[in-house]
MARSE-868863 format. One record per atom (N, C-alpha, C, O): atom name; x, y, z. Coordinates in steps of 0.2 Angstrom, whole numbers, plus 5000, padded with zeros to 4 digits. Example, Ala and Ser with C-alpha at 12.3 -4.5 7.8 and 13.67 -1.06 7.14 Angstrom:
BEGIN
   atome      X      Y      Z
       N   5066   4972   5039
      CA   5062   4978   5039
       C   5066   4984   5039
       O   5071   4983   5042
       N   5064   4989   5035
      CA   5068   4995   5036
       C   5064   5000   5039
       O   5067   5006   5040
! end
This chain:
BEGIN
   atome      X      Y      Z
       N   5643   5570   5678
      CA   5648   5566   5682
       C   5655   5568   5679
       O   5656   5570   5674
       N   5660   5567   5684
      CA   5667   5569   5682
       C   5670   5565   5686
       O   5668   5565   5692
       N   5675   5560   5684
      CA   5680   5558   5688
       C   5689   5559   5688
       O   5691   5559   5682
       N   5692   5559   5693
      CA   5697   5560   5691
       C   5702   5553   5691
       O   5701   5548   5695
       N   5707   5552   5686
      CA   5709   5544   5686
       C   5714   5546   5688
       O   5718   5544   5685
       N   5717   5551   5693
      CA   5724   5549   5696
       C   5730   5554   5693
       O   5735   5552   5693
       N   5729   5560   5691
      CA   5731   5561   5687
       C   5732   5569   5691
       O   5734   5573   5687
       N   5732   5572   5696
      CA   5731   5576   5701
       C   5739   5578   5701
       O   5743   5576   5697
       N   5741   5581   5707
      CA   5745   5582   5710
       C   5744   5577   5716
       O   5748   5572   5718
       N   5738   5579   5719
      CA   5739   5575   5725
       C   5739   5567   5724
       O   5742   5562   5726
       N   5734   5567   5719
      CA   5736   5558   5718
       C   5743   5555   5717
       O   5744   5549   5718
       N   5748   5561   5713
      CA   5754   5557   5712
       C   5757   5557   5719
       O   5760   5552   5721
       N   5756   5561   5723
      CA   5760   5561   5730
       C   5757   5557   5733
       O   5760   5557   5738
       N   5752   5554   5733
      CA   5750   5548   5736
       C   5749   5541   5731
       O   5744   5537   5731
       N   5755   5540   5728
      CA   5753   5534   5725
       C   5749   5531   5720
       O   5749   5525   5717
       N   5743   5537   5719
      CA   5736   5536   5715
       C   5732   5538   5718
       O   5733   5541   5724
       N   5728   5538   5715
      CA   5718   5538   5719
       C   5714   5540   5714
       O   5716   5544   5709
       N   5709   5537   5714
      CA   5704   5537   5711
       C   5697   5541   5712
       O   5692   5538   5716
       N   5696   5546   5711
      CA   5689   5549   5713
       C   5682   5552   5707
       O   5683   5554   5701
       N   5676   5551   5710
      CA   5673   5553   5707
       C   5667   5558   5709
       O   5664   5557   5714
       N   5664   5563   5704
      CA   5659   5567   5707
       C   5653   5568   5702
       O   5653   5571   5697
       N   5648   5567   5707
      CA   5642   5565   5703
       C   5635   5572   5710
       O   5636   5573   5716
       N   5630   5576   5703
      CA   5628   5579   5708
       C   5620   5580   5707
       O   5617   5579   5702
       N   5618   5581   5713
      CA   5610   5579   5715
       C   5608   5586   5718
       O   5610   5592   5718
       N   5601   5583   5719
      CA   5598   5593   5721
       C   5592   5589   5725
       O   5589   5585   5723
       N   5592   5593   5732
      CA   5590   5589   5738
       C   5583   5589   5734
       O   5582   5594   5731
       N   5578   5581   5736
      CA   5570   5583   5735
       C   5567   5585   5743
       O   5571   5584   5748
       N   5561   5587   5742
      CA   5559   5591   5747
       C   5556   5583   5753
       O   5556   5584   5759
       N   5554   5576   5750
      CA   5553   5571   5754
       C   5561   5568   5756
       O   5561   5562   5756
       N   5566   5571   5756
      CA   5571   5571   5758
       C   5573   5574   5767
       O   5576   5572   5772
       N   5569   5579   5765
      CA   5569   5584   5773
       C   5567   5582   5778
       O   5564   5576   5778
       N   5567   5584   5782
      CA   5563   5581   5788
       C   5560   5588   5792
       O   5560   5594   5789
       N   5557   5587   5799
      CA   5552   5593   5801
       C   5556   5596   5804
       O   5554   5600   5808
       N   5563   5598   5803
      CA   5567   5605   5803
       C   5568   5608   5798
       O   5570   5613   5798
       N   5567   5603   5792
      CA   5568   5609   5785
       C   5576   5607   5783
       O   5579   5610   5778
       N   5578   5602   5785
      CA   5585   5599   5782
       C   5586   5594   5782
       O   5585   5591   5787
       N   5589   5590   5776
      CA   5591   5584   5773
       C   5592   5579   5779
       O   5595   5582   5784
       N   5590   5573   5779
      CA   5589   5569   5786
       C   5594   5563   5783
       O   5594   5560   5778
       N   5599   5562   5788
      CA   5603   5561   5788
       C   5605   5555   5784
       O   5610   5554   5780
       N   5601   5552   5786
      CA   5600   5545   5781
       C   5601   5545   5774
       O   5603   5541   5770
       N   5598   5551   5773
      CA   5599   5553   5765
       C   5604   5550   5762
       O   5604   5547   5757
       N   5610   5553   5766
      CA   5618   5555   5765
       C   5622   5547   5762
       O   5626   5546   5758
       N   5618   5544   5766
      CA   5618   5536   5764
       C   5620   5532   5756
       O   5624   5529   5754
       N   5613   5536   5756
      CA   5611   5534   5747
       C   5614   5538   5744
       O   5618   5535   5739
       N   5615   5543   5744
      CA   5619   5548   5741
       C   5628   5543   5741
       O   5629   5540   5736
       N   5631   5543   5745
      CA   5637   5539   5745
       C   5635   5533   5740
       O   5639   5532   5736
       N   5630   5531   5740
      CA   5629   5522   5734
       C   5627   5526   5730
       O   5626   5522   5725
       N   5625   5532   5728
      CA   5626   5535   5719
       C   5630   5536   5716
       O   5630   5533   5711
       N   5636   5540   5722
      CA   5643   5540   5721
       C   5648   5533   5720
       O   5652   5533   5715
       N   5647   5530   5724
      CA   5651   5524   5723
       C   5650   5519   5717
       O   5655   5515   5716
       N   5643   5520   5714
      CA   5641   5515   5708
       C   5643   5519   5703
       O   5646   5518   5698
       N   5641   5526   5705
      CA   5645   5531   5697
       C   5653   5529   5696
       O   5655   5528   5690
       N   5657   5530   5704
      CA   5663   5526   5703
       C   5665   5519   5699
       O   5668   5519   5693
       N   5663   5514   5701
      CA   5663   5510   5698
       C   5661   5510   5692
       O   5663   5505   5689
       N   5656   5513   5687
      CA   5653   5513   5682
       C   5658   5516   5677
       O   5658   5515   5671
       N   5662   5523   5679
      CA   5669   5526   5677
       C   5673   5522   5678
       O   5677   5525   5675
       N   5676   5517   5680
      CA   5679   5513   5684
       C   5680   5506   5676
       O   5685   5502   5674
       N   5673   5508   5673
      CA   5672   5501   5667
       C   5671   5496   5672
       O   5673   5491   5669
       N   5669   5494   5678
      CA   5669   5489   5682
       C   5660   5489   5686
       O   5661   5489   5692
       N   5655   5489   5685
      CA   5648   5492   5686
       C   5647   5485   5691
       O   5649   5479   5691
       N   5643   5490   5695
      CA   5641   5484   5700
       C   5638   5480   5697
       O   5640   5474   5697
       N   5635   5481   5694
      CA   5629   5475   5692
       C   5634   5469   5688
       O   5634   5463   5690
       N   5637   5471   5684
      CA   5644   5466   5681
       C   5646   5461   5690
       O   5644   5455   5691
       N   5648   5466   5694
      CA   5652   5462   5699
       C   5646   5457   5703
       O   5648   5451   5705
       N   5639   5459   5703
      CA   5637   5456   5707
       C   5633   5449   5703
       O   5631   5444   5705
       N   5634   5451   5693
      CA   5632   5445   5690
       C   5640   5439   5690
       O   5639   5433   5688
       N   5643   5441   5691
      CA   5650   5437   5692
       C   5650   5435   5699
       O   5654   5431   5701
       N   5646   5436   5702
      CA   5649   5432   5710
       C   5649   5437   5717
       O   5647   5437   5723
       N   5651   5442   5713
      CA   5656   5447   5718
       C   5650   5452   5724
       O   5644   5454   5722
       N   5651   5453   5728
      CA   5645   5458   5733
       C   5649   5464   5735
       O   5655   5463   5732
       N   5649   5469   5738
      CA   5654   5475   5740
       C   5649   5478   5746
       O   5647   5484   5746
       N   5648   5472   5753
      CA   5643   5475   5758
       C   5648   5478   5760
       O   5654   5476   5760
       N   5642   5484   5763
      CA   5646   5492   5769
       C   5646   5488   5776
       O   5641   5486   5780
       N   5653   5488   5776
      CA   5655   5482   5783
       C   5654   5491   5790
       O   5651   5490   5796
       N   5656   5496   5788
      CA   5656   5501   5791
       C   5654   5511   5788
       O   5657   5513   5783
       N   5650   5514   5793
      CA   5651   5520   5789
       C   5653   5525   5792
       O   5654   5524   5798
       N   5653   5531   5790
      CA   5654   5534   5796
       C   5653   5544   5793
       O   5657   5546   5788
       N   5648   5547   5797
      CA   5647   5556   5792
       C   5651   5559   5799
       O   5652   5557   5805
       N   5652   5565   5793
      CA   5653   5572   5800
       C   5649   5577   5797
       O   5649   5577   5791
       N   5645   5582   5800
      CA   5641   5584   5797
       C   5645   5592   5799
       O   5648   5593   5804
       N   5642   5598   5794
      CA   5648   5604   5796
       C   5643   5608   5795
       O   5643   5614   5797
       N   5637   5607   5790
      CA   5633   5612   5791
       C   5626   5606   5787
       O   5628   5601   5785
       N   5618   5608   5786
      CA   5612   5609   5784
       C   5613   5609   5776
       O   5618   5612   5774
       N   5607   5605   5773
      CA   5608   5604   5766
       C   5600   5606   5764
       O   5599   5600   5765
       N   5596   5607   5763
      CA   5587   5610   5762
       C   5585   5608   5756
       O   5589   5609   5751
       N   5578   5607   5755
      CA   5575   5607   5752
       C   5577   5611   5742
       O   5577   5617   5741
       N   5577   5608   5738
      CA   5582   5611   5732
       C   5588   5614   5730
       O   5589   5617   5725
       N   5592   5612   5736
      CA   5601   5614   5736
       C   5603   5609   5731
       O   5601   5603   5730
       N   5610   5613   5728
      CA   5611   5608   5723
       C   5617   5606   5727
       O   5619   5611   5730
       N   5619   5601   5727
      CA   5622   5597   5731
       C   5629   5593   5727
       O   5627   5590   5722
       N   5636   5593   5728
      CA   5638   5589   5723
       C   5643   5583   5726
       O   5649   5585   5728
       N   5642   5578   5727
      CA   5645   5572   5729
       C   5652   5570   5728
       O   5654   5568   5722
       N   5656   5571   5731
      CA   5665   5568   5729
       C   5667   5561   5733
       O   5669   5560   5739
       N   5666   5556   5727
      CA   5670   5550   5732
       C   5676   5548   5729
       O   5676   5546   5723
       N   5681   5548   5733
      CA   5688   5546   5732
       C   5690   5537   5736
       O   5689   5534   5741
       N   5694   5535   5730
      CA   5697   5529   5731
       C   5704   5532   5733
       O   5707   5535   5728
       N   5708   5531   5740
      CA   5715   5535   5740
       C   5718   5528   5741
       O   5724   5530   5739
       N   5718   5523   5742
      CA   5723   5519   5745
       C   5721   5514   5737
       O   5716   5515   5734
       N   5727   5508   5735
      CA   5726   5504   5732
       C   5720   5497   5736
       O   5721   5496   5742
       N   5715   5494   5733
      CA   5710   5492   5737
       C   5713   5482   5737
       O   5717   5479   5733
       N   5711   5480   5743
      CA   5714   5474   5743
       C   5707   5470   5745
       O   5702   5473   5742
       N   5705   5463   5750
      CA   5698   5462   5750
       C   5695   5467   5753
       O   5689   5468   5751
       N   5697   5471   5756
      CA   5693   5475   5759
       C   5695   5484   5756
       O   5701   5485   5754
       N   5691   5488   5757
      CA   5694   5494   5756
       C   5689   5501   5758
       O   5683   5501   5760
       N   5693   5506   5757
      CA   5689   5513   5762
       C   5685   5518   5755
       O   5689   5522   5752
       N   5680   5519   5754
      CA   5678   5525   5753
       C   5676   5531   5756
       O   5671   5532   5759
       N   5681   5537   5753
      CA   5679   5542   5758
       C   5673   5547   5755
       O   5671   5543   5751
       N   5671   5552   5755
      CA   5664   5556   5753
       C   5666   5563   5757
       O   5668   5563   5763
       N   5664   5567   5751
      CA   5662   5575   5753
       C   5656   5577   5749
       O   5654   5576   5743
       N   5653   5580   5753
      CA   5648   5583   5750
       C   5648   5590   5751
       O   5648   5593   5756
       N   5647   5594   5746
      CA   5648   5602   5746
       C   5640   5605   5742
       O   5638   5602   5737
       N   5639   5609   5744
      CA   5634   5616   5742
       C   5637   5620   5739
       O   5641   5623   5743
       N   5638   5623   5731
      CA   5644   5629   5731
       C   5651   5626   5731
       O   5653   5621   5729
       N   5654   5632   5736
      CA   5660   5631   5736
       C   5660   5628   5744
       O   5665   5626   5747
       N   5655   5628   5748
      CA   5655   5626   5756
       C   5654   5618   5756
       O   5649   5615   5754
       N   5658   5614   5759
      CA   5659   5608   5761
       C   5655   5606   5768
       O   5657   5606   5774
       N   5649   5605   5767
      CA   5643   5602   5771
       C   5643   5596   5775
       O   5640   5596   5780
       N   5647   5592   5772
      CA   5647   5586   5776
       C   5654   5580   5774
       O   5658   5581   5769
       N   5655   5576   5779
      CA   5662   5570   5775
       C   5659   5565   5777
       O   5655   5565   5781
       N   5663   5559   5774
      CA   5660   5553   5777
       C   5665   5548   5772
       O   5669   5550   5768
       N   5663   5541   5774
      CA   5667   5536   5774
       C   5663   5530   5771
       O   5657   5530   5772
       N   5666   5525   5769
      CA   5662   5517   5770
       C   5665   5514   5768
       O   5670   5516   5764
       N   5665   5507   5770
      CA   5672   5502   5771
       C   5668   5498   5767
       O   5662   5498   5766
       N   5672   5493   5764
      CA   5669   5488   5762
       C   5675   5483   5761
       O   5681   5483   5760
       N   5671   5477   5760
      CA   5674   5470   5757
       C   5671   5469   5752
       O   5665   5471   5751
       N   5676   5463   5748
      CA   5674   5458   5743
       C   5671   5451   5746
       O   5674   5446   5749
       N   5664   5451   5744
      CA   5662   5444   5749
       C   5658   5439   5741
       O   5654   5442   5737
       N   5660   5433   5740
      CA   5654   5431   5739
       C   5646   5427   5740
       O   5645   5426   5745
       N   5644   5426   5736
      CA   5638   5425   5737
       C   5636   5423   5746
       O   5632   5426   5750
       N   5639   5418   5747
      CA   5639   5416   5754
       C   5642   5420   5757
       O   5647   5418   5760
       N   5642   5428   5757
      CA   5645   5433   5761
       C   5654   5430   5765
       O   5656   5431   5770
       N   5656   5425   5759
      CA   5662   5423   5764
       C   5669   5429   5758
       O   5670   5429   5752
       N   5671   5431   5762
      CA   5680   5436   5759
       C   5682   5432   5754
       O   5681   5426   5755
       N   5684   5434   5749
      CA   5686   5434   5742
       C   5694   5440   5740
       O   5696   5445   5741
       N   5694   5437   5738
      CA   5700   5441   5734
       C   5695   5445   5729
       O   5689   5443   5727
       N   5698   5453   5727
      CA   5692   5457   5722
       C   5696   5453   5715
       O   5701   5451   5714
       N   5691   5454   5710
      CA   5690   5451   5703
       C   5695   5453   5701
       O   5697   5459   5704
       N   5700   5450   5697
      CA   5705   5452   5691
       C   5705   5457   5688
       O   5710   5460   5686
       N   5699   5458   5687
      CA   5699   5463   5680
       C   5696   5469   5683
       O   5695   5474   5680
       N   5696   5469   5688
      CA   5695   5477   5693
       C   5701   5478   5695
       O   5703   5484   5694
       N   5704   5474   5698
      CA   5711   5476   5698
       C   5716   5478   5693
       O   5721   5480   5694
       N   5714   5476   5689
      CA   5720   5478   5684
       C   5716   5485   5682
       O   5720   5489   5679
       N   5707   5486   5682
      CA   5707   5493   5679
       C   5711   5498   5685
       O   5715   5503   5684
       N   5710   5496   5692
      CA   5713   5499   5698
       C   5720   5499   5698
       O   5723   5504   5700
       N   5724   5495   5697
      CA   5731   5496   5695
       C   5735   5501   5691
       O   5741   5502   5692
       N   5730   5504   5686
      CA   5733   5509   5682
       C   5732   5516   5686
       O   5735   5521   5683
       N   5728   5515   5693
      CA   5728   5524   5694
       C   5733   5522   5700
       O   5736   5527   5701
       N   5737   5516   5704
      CA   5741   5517   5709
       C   5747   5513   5708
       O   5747   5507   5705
       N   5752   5517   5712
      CA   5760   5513   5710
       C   5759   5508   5715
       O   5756   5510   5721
       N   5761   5502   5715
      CA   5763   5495   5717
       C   5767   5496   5724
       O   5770   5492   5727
! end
């Protein structure tokens, strides 16, 4: 796992951002009866990525959801550019670009190699327990306020 805290070029020119990448190797009940990664996969994969984030972050889901806090995928959204098969090493990039308020975007790339296989997105809010909007926790913000200027 590798995250970047912001420290980029492109993150200065945007303010901040926060990314991180964590990497998998397709299992074969992964596939479907064409012999590639079935779409849904991609899914889970993104919630590897994003708990790894948070977990780099010092902020762990499990912390947020014993505090109160929930992070449901209000929306998602893949582009797919090519097939990922049975034991492809695969490596996950999820980036925070925007400073996150109740609600916020994560984006995802998935690459083979040097070849960028698929993109995708998930939205989410801060809810709690009674899935009602919340403001995100203090102390997430302040670890997220160090990678974006105000």
């Amino acid at each position: 796992m590798d995250i970047d805290i912001g420290n980029s070029a492109k993150s200065r020119k945007n303010g901040g951002m926060v990314s991180c990448t964590v990497e998998n190797r397709v299992r074969f009940a992964e596939t479907d009866a064409m012999g590639v990664t079935h779409h849904a996969n991609y899914l889970s994969w993104f919630e590897m990525a994003r708990v790894a984030l948070l977990d780099k972050l010092g902020c762990p889901y499990r912390e947020l959801e014993s505090a109160g806090f929930l992070l449901p995928v209000l929306e998602a959204g893949m582009t797919f550019h090519r097939p990922t098969r049975f034991d492809d090493r695969v490596r996950i990039i999820v980036t925070l670009a925007t400073r996150p308020s109740a609600r916020f975007r994560l984006t995802y790339e998935v690459h083979t190699g040097d070849a960028l296989v698929m993109e995708g997105f998930t939205e989410h809010a801060f809810v709690n327990r009674e899935f009602k909007p919340v403001r995100p926790p203090e102390n997430f913000m302040s670890v997220v306020d160090k990678h974006f200027s105000k």
